[in-house]
C-alpha positions as CSV (number, residue, x, y, z in Angstrom):
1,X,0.0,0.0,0.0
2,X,1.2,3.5,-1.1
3,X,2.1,5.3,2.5
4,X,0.2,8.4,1.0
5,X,-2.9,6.1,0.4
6,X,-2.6,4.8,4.1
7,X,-2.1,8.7,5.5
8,X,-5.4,9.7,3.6
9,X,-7.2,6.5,5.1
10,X,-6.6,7.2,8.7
11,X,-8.0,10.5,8.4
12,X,-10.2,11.2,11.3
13,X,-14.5,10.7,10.4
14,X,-15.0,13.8,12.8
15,X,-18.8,14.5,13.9
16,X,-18.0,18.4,14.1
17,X,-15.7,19.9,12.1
18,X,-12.1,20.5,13.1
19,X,-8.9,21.5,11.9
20,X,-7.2,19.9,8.8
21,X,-4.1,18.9,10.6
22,X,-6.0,17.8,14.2
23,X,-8.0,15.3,11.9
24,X,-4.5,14.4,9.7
25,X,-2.5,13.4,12.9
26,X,-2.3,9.7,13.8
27,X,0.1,7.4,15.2
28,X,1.7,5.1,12.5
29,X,4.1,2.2,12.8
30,X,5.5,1.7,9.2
31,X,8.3,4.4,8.8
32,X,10.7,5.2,6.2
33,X,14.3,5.1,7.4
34,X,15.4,8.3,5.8
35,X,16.6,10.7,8.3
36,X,14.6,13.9,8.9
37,X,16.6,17.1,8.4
38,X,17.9,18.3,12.0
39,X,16.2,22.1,11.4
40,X,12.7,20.0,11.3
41,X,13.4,18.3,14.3
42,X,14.6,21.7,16.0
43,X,11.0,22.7,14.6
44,X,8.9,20.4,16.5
45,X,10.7,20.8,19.5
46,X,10.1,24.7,19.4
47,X,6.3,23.8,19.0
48,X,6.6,21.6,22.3
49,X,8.2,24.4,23.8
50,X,5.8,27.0,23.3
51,X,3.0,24.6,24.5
52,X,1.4,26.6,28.1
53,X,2.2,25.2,31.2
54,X,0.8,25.9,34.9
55,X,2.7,29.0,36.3
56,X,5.0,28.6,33.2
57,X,7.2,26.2,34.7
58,X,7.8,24.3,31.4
59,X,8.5,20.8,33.2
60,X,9.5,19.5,29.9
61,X,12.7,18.1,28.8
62,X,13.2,15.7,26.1
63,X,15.9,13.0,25.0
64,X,16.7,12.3,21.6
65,X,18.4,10.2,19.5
66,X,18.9,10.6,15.7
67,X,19.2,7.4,13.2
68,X,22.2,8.7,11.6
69,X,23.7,8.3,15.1
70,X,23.9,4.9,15.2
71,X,25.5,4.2,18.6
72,X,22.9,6.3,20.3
73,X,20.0,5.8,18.4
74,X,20.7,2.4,19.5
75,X,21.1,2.9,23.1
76,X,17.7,4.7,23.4
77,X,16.2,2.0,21.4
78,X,17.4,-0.3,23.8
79,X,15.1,1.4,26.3
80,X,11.9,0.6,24.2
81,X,9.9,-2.5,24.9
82,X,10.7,-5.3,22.5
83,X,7.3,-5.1,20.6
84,X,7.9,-1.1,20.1
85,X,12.0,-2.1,19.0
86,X,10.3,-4.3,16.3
87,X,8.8,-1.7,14.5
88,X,10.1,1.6,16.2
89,X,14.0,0.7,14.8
90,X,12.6,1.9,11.6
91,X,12.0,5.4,12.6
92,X,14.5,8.2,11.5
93,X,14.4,9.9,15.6
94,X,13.1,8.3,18.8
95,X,12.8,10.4,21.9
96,X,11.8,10.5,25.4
97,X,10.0,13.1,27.3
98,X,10.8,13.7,31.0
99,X,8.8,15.4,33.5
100,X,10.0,17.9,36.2
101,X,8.2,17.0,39.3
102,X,8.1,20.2,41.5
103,X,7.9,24.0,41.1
104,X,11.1,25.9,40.8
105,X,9.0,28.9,42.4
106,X,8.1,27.0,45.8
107,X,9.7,23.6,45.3
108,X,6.6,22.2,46.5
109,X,4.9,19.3,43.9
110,X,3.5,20.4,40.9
111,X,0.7,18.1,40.4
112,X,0.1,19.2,36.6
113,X,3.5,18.1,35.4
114,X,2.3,15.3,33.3
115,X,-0.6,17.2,32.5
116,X,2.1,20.0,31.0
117,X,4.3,17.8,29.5
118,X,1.3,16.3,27.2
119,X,0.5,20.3,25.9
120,X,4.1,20.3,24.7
121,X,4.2,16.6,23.2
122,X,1.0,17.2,21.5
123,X,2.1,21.0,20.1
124,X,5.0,18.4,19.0
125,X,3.0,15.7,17.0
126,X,0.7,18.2,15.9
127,X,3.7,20.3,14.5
128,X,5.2,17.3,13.1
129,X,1.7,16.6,11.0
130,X,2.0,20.2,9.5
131,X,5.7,19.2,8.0
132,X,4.4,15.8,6.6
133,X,5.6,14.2,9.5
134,X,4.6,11.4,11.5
135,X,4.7,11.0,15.6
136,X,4.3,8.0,17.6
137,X,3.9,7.9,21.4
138,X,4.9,5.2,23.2
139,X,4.2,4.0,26.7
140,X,6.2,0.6,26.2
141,X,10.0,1.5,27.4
142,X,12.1,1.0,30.7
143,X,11.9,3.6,32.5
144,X,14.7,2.9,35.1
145,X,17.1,1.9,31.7
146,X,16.0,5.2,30.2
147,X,16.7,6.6,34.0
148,X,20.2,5.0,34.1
149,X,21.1,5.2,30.6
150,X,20.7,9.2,30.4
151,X,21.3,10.1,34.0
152,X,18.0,11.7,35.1
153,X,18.9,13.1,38.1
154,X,16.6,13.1,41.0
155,X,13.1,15.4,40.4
156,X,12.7,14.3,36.7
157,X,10.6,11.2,35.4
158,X,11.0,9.5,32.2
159,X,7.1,9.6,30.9
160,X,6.6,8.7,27.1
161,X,8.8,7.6,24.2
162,X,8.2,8.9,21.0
163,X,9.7,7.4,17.2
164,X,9.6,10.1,14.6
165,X,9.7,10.0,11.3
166,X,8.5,9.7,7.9
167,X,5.6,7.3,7.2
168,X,7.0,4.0,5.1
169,X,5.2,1.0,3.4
170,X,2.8,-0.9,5.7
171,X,4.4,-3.9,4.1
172,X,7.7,-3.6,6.2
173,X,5.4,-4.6,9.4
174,X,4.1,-8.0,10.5
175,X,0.6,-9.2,9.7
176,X,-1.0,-8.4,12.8
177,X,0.7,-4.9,13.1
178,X,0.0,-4.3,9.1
179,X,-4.1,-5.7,10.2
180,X,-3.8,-2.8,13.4
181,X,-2.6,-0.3,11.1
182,X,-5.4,-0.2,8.6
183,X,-8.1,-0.5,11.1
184,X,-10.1,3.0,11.1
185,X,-9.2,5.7,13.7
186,X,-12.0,5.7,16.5
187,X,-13.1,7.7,19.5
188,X,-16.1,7.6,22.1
189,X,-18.7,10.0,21.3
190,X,-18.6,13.7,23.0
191,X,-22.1,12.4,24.6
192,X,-19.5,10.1,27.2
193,X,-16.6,12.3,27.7
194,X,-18.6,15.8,28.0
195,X,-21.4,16.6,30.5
196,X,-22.9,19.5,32.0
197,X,-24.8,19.9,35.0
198,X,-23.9,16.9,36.6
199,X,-21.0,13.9,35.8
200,X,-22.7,11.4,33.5
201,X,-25.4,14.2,31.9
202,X,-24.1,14.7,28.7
203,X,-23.5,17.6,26.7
């Protein structure tokens, strides 16, 4: 299957309209190997860090490891699950996002860190579907390897991995993993997630 034909099929059947590149982004398995330029990876890493963050702490930090760098792209792969090394060994950057845990202002705990750290790893994907990109998240890795590996020091927390890159043949997957790939994207209605007046009363 062409990868263009695969990106068009996975476009999000929306009930209200939204914009183009919210209903473009998905999470894909089958990459291309070709490196990404460095200047658009310093790109979506500028969209993650102009995402908003409680007080404006920016509890962000990120890891990353380029393909053309073999022995490191290696060692962070390492740190992946081995399902997510079957397929994510394909993509041209992985990266891990780590969490700051307190406020630098009162050094008390900040309890929307994770909450932060997903604005800036979805201005990420979401920048990455504007260059023709493709992001996936990943909660399959070690996080004491990643811990170890990179020496997060104390107050930090490995949260998500990520392999970016650009979207490849489907045919470079398994059968079960190619069968996942071209099921449709899904969500629960807005009548489950959204209520007013009371929980359970839906919008």
């Amino acid at each position: 299957m062409n990868p263009h034909d695969l990106d068009r099929s996975k476009r999000a059947a929306v009930d209200h309209p939204i914009h183009d590149l919210l209903a473009r982004r998905w999470s894909p398995r089958a990459f291309d190997e070709r490196p990404v330029d460095r200047e658009l990876l310093h790109q979506l890493f500028e969209a993650a860090r102009w995402a908003a963050s409680s007080f404006n702490e920016q509890p962000w930090r990120f890891l990353v490891a380029e393909r053309q760098a073999e022995a490191e792209f290696s060692r962070m792969l390492e740190c992946l699950s081995e399902g997510n090394r079957a397929w994510a060994r394909r993509a041209s950057a992985l990266a891990i996002s780590v969490s700051k845990l307190a406020f630098d202002r009162t050094g008390k705990p900040n309890r929307h860190h994770a909450h932060d750290v997903g604005m800036a790893t979805a201005n990420l994907a979401i920048q990455a579907t504007a260059l023709g990109l493709h992001v996936h998240m990943m909660a399959g890795f070690d996080v004491e390897k990643a811990r170890t590996t990179y020496g997060v020091p104390e107050g930090f927390d490995p949260l998500t991995a990520m392999a970016i890159g650009h979207l490849g043949p489907i045919e470079v997957l398994d059968e079960r993993k190619q069968a996942r790939e071209r099921e449709p994207r899904t969500r629960l209605p807005l009548t489950e997630v959204v209520f007013r007046e009371r929980w359970g009363n839906p919008i």
